[in-house]
C-alpha positions in Angstrom: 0.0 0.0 0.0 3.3 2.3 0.6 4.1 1.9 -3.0 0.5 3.0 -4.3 0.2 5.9 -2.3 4.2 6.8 -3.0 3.8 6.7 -6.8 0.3 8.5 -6.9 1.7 11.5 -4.3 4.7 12.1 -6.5 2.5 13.5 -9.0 2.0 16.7 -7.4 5.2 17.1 -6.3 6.7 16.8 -9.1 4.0 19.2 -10.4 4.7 21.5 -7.1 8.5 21.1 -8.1 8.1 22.5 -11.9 6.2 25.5 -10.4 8.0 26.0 -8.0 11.0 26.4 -9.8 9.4 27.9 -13.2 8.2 30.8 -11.0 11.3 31.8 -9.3 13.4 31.4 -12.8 10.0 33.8 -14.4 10.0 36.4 -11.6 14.0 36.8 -10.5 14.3 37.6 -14.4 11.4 39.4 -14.8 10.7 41.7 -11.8 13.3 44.1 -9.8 15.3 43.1 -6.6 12.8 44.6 -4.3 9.4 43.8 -6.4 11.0 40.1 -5.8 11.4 40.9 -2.4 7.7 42.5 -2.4 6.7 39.3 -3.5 8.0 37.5 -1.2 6.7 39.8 1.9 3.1 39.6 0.8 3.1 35.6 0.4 4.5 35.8 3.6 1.4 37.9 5.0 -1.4 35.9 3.3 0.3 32.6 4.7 0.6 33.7 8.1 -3.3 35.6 8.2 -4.2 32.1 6.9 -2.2 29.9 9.8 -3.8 32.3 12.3 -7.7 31.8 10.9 -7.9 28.7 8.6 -5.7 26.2 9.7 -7.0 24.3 12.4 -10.1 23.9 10.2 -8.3 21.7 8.0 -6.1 20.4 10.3 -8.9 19.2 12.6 -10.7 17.6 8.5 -7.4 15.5 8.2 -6.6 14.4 11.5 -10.5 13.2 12.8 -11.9 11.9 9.5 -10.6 8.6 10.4 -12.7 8.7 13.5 -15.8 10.3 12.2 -15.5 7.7 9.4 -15.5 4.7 12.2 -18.6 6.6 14.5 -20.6 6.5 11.3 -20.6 10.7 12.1 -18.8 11.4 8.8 -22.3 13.8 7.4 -22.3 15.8 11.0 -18.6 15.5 11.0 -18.7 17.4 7.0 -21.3 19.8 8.1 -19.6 21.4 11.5 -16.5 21.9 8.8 -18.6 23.8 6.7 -20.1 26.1 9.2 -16.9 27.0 10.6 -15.2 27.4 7.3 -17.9 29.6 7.0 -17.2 31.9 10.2 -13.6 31.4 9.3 -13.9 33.3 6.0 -16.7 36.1 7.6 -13.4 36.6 10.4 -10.6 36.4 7.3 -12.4 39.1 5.2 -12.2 41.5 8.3 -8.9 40.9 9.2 -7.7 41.1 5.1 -9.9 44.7 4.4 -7.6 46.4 7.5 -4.3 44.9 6.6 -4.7 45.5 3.3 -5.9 48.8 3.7 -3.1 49.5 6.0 -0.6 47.8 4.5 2.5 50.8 3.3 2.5 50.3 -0.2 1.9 51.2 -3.5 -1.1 50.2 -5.7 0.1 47.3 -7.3 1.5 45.7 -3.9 -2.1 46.2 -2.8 -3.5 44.5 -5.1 -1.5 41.8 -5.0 -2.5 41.7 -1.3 -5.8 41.4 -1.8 -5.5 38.9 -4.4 -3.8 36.7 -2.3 -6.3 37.1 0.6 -8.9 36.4 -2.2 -7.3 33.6 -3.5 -6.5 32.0 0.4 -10.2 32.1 1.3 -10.8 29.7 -1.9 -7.4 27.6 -1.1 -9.0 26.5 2.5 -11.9 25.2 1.1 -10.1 23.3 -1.4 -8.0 22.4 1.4 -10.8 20.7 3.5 -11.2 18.2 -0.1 -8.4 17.4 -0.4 -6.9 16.4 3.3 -10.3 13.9 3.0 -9.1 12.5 -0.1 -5.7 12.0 1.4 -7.0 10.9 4.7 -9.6 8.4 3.0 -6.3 6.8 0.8 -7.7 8.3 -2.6 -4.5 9.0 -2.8 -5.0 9.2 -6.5 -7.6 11.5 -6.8 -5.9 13.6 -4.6 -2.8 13.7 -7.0 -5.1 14.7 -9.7 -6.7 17.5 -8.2 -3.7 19.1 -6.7 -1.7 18.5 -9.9 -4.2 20.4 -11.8 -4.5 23.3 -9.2 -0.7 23.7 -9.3 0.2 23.4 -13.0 -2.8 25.4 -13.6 -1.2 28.5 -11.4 1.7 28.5 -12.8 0.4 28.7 -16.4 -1.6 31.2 -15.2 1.1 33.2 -13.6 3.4 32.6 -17.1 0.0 34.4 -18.7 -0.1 37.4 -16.6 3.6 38.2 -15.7 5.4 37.6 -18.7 2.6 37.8 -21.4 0.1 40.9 -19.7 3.1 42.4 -17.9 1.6 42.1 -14.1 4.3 42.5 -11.4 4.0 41.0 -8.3 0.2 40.8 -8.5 0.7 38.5 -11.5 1.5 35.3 -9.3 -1.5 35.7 -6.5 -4.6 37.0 -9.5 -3.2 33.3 -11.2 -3.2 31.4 -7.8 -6.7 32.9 -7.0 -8.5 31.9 -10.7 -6.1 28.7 -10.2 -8.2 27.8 -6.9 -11.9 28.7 -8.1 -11.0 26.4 -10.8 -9.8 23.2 -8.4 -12.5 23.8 -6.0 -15.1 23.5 -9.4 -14.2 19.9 -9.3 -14.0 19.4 -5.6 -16.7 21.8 -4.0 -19.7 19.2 -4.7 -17.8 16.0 -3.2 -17.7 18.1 0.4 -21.5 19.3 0.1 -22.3 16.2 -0.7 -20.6 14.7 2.3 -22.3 17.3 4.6 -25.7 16.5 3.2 -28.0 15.6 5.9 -25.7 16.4 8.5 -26.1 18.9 11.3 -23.8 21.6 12.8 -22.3 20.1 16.2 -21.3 22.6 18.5 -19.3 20.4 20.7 -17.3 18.6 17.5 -16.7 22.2 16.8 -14.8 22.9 20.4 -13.0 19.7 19.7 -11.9 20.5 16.8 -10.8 24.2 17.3 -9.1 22.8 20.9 -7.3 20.3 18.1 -6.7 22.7 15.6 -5.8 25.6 16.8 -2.6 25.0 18.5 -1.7 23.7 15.2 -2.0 26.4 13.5 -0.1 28.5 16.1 2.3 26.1 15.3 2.5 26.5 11.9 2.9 30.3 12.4 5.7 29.6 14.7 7.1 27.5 12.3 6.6 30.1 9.7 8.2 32.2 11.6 11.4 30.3 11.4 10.8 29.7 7.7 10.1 33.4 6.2 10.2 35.6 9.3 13.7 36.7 8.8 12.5 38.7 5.9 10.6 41.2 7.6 13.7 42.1 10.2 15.8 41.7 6.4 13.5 44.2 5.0 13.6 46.8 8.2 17.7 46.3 8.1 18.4 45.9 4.9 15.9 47.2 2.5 13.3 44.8 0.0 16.1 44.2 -2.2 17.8 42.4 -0.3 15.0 40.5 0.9 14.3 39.5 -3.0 18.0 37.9 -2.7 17.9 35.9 0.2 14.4 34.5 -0.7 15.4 33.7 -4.1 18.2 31.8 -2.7 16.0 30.3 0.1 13.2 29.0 -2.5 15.9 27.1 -4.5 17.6 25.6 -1.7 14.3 24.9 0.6 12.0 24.3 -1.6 13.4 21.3 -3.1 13.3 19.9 0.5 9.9 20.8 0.9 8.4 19.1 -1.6 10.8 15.8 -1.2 9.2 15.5 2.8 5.4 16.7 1.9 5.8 13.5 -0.6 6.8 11.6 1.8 4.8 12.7 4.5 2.0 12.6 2.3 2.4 9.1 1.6 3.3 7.5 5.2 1.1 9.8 7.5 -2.0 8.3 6.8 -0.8 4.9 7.5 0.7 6.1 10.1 -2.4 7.0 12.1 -4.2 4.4 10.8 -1.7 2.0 12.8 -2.2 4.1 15.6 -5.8 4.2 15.7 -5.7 0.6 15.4 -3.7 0.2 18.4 -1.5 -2.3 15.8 2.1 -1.6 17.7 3.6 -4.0 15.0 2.2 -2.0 12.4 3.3 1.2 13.9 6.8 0.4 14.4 6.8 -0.9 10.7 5.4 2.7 9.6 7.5 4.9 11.8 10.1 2.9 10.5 9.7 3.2 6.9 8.8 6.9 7.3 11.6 7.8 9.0 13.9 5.8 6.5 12.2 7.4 3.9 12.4 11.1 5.2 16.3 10.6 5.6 16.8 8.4 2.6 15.5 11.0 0.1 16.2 14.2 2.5 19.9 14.0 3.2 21.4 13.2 -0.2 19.2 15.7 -1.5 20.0 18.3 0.7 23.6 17.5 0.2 23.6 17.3 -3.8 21.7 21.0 -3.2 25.0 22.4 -1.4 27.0 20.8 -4.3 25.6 21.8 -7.4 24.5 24.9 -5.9 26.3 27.3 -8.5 25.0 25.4 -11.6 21.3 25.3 -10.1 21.3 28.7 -9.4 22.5 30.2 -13.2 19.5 28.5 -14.4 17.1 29.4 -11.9 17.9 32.6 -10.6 18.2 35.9 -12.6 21.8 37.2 -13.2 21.2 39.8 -10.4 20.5 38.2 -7.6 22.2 34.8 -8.6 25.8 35.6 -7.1 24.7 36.2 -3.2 22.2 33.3 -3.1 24.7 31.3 -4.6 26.6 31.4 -1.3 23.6 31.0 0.6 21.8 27.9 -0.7 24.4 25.3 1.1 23.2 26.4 4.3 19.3 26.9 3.2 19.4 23.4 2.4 20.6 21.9 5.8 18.5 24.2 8.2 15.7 22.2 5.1 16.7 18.7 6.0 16.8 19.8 9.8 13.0 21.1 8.9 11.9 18.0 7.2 13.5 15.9 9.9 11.8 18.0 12.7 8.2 16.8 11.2 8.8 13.1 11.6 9.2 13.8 15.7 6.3 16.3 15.6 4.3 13.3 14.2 4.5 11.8 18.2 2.7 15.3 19.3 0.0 15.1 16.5 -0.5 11.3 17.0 -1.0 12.2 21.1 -3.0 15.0 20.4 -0.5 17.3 21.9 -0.2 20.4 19.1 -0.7 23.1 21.8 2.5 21.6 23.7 4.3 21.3 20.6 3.5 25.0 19.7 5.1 26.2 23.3 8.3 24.0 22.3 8.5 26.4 18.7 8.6 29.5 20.5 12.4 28.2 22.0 13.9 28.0 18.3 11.2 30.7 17.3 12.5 33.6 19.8 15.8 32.0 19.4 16.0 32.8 15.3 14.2 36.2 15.8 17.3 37.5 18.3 20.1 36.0 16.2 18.7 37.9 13.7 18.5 41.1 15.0 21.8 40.5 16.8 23.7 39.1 13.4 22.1 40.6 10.4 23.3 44.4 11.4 27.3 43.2 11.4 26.7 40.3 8.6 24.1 41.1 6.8 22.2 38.1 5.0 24.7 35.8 6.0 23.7 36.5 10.0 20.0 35.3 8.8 21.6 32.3 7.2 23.2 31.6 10.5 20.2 32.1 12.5 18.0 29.4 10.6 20.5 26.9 10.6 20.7 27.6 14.8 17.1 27.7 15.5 15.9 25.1 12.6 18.8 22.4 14.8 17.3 23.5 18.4 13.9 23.1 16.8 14.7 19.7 15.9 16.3 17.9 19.1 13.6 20.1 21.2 11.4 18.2 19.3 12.9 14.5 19.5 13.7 14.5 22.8 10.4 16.0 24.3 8.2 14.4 22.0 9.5 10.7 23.6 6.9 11.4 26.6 3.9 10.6 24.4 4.9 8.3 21.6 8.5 7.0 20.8 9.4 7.2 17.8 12.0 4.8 16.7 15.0 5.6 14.7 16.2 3.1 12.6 20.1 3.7 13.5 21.4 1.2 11.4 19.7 2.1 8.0 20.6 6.4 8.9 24.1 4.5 9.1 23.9 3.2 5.8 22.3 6.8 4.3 25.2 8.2 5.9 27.9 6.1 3.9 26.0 6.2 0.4 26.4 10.2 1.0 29.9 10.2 1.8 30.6 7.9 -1.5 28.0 10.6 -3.9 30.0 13.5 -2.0 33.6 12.2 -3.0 32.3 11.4 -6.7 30.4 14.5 -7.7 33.1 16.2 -5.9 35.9 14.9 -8.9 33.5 15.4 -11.6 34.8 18.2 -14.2 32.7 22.1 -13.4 31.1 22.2 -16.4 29.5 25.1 -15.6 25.1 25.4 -16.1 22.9 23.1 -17.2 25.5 20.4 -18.7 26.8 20.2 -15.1 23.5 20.4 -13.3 22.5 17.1 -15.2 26.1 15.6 -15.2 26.4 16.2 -11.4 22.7 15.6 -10.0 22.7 12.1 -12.3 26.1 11.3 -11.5 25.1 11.6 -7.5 21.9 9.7 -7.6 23.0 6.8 -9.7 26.0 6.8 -7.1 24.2 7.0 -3.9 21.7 4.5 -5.2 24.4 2.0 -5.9 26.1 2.4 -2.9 22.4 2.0 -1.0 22.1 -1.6 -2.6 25.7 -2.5 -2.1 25.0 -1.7 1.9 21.5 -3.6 1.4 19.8 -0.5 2.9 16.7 -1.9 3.8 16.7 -5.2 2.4 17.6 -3.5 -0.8 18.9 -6.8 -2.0 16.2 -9.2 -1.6 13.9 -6.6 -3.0 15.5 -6.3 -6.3 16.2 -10.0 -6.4 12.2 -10.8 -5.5 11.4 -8.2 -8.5 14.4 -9.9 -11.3 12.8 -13.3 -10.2 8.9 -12.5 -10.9 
C-alpha cells in the first residue's frame, strides 16, 4: 500500500517542483530586486493571516476523518466543517480589508494583497477536499486534483507576468483563478458529504481545541521559515530580501516538496496503525517513514550544497544569482533539519499534543528572531543564514527529545548509518566530476550523484535492498 500511495503522491510534487522552480526562474528575471522581495513579503502575510484563521479547520478535517468515518458521524462530522469554514472566511475578510488597507504600499502591492487574501479564502476550502481525499487513501484522486491546481497556477502566472506584464500581483490574481478552478471539481464531493448532516457545537470545540494549536504552530514555524525577511527588509531594505528569498526558495523548496511527498504518503498509515492500536504496524510505519524522510532528504540536501552554482544560473536571474549562490548550502541543511523536525512532531500530533508542541516552537522561534536582530546588522544576509541553521537544529532535538513522553518514535540507526555512507561515496564522486559550468553540469552532477548514492544503498542492502531487487528480477 506504501508503494501505491508513494507513486500516486509524487505527481503533485513533481507538479509543485516545476512551479516552484518555473516561478522563481519567471520572476528573479522578470521583476526588480525589491518587487522580488515585495513578493515574497506579501506571500509571507497571506500565509501567516491564513495559519492564524484557517488552519485548524483543515487540520482538525485531516486528523479526525478517520474517526468520524469509524462513529458512522462522517455527514455531521462534514457539516460542523462547513459552518466553521464559513465563520472562518466572515473573520478572514475582516482581518484582510484592514491589513490590506493599511498595508505601506503602493497600488500594485495592494492589489496583490488582496489577491492573495482572495485567493486563500478559496485555497482552505479546497484544502478541506483534499486532506479527505488524502486521509480516505484516494490517494490518486488527490494527486489529480492538486496536480491540476498547481500546473494550472503556474500557467496562469506565465500568462499574466510575462505575457500581460503584471508584477507581483501577477502570481496571486493566477493562484486565486487557479483555486476557483480546483475547488469547481472538488466543491460538490464536500456538500455532498455534509448533506443531511447537522452543525455540532461540541465537535466544533473539539476541533478548534485540536486545531488551533496547530495552527499557532505552523505560524511559529513560519516564523522560522520566512520571518527573517521582515527584520531583512527593516535592516536591509526589499532588495535584499528579494535575494535571500530567491536563494532560500531554490535551496528549501526542493526539501519541501521531497518530505510533503513523503509525509504525504506515510502519515496516513501512520495514524491508521495508531488508531488501530497495531504496535507491530506502527513500528513498521514509523520505521519506513523515518527511513524514507532521511533516505531522500539527506542526499538531496547534500547534492543542493554541491551543485549549488550550476542550479542557481539557471534558476535565478543574473542579479541576484551571485549572493544566493553562497547562501543555498546552508538553506538546504537548516531544510533537511526542517523536514527531519516533522517526523518527531508526528509523536505530538498522534497524542494529540499540538498546543505543547506550539510552546516547544517559541524556543527556536525567539531564538531565530534575536540571532537575527543580533547578526544581520554586522553580517548582513549571512547572520539570517546563521540564525536558521541555529534555531531550525534546536527546533529539531527540542522536538525528538520532548516528543518521547507521548509516543516514541524509533530511529532506525542502522539504516541512517547506511544513508550516511551512500552520502559520503555521492559526495567524493560529484566532488571529482569536471565544473562544467550550467545546465551540462546540473544534469552531469545531479545524475552522477543519484546513480551513485543509489548503488552504494544496494551494495550496503539498505533496507533489504537486495532481496527486494532480487524478488522483483525473479517475478
Amino acid at each position: 500500500m506504501l508503494k501505491k500511495h508513494l507513486v500516486a503522491y509524487m505527481m503533485p510534487n513533481l507538479a509543485q517542483a516545476i512551479a516552484s522552480f518555473g516561478t522563481v526562474a519567471l520572476l528573479t528575471r522578470l521583476l526588480s530586486d525589491a518587487e522580488y522581495g515585495r513578493f515574497s513579503l506579501i506571500f509571507t502575510i497571506m500565509t501567516l493571516v491564513h495559519y492564524l484563521v484557517f488552519t485548524w479547520a483543515e487540520a482538525a478535517a485531516s486528523r479526525n476523518y478517520a474517526k468520524a468515518k469509524e462513529d458512522g458521524n462522517v455527514a455531521d462530522h462534514f457539516a460542523t466543517l462547513l459552518g466553521v469554514y464559513l465563520i472562518n472566511v466572515g473573520i478572514f475578510v475582516v482581518l484582510a480589508v484592514i491589513v490590506t488597507l493599511l498595508y505601506p504600499a503602493e497600488r500594485a502591492a495592494k492589489m496583490a494583497l488582496a489577491a492573495a487574501f482572495a485567493g486563500t479564502i478559496v485555497r482552505s476550502a479546497l484544502k478541506i477536499a483534499l486532506e479527505t481525499r488524502r486521509m480516505d487513501l484516494q490517494s490518486m484522486r488527490f494527486a489529480l486534483v492538486e496536480s491540476f491546481h498547481i500546473i494550472a497556477g503556474l500557467v496562469l502566472t506565465i500568462i499574466g507576468v510575462w505575457l500581460l506584464g503584471y508584477k507581483e500581483q501577477g502570481p496571486f490574481l493566477a493562484l486565486l483563478i487557479a483555486a476557483i478552478l480546483a475547488l469547481i471539481i472538488e466543491g460538490p464531493f464536500i456538500i455532498s458529504l455534509a448533506k443531511h448532516g447537522k452543525f455540532n457545537q461540541i465537535l466544533a470545540r473539539e476541533y478548534l481545541a485540536f486545531g488551533y494549536p496547530i495552527g499557532m504552530g505552523l505560524i511559529l514555524t513560519m516564523a522560522l521559515n520566512m520571518g527573517d525577511r521582515f527584520l531583512i527588509a527593516g535592516y536591509l531594505g526589499d532588495a535584499k530580501v528579494g535575494i535571500y528569498s530567491a536563494g532560500y526558495q531554490v535551496a528549501a523548496r526542493i526539501l519541501d516538496i521531497v518530505f510533503a511527498w513523503a509525509s504525504s504518503a506515510t502519515f496516513p498509515l501512520l495514524v491508521a496503525a495508531y488508531e488501530t492500536q497495531n504496535k507491530q504496524a506502527f513500528a513498521q510505519s514509523a520505521n519506513n517513514s523515518f527511513a524514507l524522510r532521511l533516505g531522500i532528504g539527506a542526499p538531496c540536501a547534500l547534492g543542493i550544497a554541491l551543485i549549488a552554482a550550476p542550479l542557481c544560473e539557471i534558476l535565478i536571474g543574473p542579479s541576484m544569482r551571485g549572493a544566493a549562490i553562497a547562501i543555498v548550502p546552508w538553506i538546504a541543511l537548516a531544510g533537511l533539519f526542517a523536514g527531519l523536525s516533522d517526523y518527531f512532531s508526528d509523536a505530538f500530533m498522534l497524542a494529540r499534543k499540538a498546543k505543547e508542541r506550539m510552546i516547544i516552537m517559541l524556543i527556536p522561534t525567539i531564538l531565530n528572531i534575536v540571532l537575527n536582530i543580533i547578526l544581520l546588522p554586522k553580517m548582513g544576509i549571512n547572520g539570517a543564514v546563521i540564525a536558521t541553521v541555529i534555531a531550525f537544529a534546536v527546533g529539531l532535538l527540542l522536538l525528538a527529545i520532548l516528543g518521547r513522553r507521548h509516543i516514541i518514535m524509533p530511529i532506525p540507526w542502522l539504516e541512517a548509518a547506511k544513508i550516511a555512507g551512500a552520502c559520503l561515496v555521492m559526495t567524493i564522486v560529484v566532488s571529482i566530476l569536471p565544473k562544467f559550468g550550467g545546465f551540462v553540469e546540473l544534469i552531469t552532477k545531479s545524475m552522477g550523484g543519484a546513480i551513485v548514492y543509489g548503488a552504494a544503498l544496494v551494495a550496503l542492502d539498505f533496507n533489504g535492498a537486495k532481496n527486494k531487487i532480487g524478488d522483483y528480477l525473479r517475478k
